[in-house]
N, C-alpha and C positions, 0 to 999 in steps of 0.2 A: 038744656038738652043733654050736654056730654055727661052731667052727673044723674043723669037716670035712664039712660040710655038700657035697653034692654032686649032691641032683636037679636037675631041667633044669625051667629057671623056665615059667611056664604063660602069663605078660606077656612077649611078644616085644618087645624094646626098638626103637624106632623108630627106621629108619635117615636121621635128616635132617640133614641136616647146621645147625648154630650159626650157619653165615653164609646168608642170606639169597638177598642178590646182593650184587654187589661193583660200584662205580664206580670204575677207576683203584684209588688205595689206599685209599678209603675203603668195609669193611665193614659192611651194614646184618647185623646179627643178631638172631637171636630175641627174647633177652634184652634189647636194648635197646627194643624194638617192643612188649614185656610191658608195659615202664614207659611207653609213650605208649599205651599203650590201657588199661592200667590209670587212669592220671592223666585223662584222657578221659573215659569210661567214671564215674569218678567224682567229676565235676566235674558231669556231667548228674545225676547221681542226688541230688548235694548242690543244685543247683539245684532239682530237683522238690522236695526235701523243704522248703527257705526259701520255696518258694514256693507250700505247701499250707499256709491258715491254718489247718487245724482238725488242724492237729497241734501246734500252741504255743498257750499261754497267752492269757485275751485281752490281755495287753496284747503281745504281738507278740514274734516273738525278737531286734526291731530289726537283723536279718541282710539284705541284698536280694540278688538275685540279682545285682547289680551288683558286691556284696561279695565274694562266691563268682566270679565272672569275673577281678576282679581279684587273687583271692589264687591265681589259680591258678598264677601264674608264681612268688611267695614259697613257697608251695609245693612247686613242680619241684626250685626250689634247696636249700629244706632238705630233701628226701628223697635229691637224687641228693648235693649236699655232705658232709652228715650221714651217708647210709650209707656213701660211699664212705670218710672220714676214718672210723668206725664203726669198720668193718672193719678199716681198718690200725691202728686200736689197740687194739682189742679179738683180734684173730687173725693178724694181718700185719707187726707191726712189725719184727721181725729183717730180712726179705726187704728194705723198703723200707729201711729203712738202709741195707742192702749195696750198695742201686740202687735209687736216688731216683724215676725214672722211673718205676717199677713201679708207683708211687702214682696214676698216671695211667690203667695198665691197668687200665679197669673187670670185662673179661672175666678177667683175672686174679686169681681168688678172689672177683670180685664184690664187691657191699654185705653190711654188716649191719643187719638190721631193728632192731636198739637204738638203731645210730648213724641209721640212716632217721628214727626216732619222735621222737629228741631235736631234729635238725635242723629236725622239720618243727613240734615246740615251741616251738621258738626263734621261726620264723618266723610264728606262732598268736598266740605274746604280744606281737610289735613290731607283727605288723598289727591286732590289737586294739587296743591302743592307739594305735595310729595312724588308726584308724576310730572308735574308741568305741564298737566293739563288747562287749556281755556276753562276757567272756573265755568260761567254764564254754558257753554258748548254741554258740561256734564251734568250742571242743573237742567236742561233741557228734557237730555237723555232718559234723566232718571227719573221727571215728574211727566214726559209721554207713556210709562209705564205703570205709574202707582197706580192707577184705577184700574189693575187689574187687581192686585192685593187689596183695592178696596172693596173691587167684588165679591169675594171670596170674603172677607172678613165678616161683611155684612151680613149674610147667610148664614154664615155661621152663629152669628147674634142673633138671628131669625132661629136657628136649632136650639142654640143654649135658652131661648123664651129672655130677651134679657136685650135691656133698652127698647122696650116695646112704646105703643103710640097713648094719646088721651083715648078715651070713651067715646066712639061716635056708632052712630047708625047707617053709613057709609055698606055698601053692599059687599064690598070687600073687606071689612072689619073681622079681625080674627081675636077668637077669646084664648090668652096666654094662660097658660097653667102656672104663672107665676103671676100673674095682673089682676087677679080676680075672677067673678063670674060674667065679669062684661064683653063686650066686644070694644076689641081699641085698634087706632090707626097699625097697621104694619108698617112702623117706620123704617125697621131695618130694609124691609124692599122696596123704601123709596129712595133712600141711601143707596143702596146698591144699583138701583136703576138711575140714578143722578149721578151719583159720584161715580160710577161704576160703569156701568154701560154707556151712557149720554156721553159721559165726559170723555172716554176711551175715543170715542165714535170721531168725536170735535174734534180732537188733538189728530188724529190719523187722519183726518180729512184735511186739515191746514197742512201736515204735513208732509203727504204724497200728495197733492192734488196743487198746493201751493208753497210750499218749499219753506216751511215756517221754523224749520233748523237752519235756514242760511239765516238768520237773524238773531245773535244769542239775546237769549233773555224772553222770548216771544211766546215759547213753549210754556218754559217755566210761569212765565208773569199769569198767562192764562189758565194754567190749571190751580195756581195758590186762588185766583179772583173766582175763576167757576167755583172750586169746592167751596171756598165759603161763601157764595152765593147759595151753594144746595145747601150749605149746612143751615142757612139762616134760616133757609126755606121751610126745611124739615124740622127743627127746632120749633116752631108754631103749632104743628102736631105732634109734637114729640115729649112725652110725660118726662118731669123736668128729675134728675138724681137724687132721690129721696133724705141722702144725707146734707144737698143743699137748697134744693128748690129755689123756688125764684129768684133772682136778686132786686128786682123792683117791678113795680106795676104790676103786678101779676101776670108778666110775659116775659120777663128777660131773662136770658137763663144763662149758664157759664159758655154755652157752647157758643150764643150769638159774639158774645164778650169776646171769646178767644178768635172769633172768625172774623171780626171787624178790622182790627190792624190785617189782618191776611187777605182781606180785600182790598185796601189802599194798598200795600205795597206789592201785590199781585198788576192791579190797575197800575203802579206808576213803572213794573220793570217792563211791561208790554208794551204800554205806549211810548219807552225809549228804547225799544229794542235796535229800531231800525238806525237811531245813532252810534251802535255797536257794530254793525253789521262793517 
């Protein structure tokens, strides 16, 4: 069915275009505007949260809104660093060997959210320690937030036409202007409806509603296991990177591979959150 699939999708693809406006040769694009209003966007919301005491412990999650101000630029770096190297080694490397350069084009294949999460680990554990911050207290903070930058990023990948779904007949099927004449899954807004919405939702509900910052580790553990849960999810309809495709079975693809360690150790820092507490 998915390779001859041929109704007319019921999600008209929007015709905007990736570049924005242009100054001279520098273009402003969607995709790069995600990640300043995602980073934005959730820099406020990690702020209100260090800065509502009756969601931490009493003795304080020693985080100040100061903290959060300043990590926000160690931050910028480990997610745009981080995914962009991410990416080139996890899905990109042959191209950038060929031409070095390429490793510079962001719009070229974009980030990966593995190489994003690690870079911006990197940059979690030198500013803690650099602050004396409760490590587990700032991983917290900073992954109740990421699903908002996932929202926005996702969208954006829905505009640029790019990491689009398989072939189906599905009534919401949208035909990409870069995928063919078919109609294929909208993964990017399933992604952004999982990782993005759902996941945002969960986390604010543990955590005003049941105080799931007085427990370091709890926040964290649960958004590393949620998103690769979604991602495994969406990976099943999600057309696999042309420059690797499958790795086995005809189903396995890099993104399930990267998500698997991130569900074990997502699952093992939750379930020992409460012997931190």
């Amino acid at each position: 069915m998915e390779q001859t699939a041929t109704v007319l999708s019921l999600i008209a693809f929007p015709d905007i275009d990736p570049v924005i406006f242009s100054v001279g040769p520098v273009h402003i694009r969607w995709y790069g505007l995600a990640y300043v209003v995602g980073i934005l966007l959730g820099w406020r919301y990690a702020r209100a949260l260090v800065e509502n005491a009756r969601l931490w412990p009493a003795a304080g999650s020693r985080i100040t809104a100061l903290d959060i101000d300043d990590f926000l630029i160690w931050a910028t770096v480990g997610i745009v660093a981080g995914g962009r190297i991410g990416y080139i080694l996890f899905y990109d490397m042959a191209a950038v060997s060929a031409d070095p350069l390429r490793a510079f084009e962001i719009w070229n294949g974009g980030m990966s959210f593995h190489g994003g999460l690690l870079g911006t680990l990197i940059a979690m554990v030198l500013f803690a320690r650099k602050r004396g911050i409760p490590l587990f207290n700032l991983f917290d903070v900073v992954c109740a937030v990421v699903p908002v930058g996932l929202f926005f990023g996702r969208l954006a990948n829905f505009i640029n036409s790019e990491l689009w779904g398989k072939l189906t007949d599905m009534p919401w099927a949208v035909v990409f202007p870069t995928g063919g004449p078919f109609p294929r899954h909208p993964t990017q807004l399933y992604e952004a409806g999982l990782e993005g919405i759902l996941l945002l939702a969960l986390l604010a509900w543990l955590i005003y509603r049941h105080r799931a910052l007085a427990f370091p580790g709890l926040v964290s553990g649960l958004f590393v296991a949620g998103y690769a849960l979604a991602r495994i999810f969406v990976e099943f309809y999600r057309e696999p990177d042309v420059q690797i495709g499958y790795l086995a079975g005809g189903w396995l693809t890099m993104g399930m591979v990267l998500s698997l360690p991130m569900l074990a150790i997502g699952v093992f820092v939750a379930a020992t959150a409460r012997a931190r507490a």
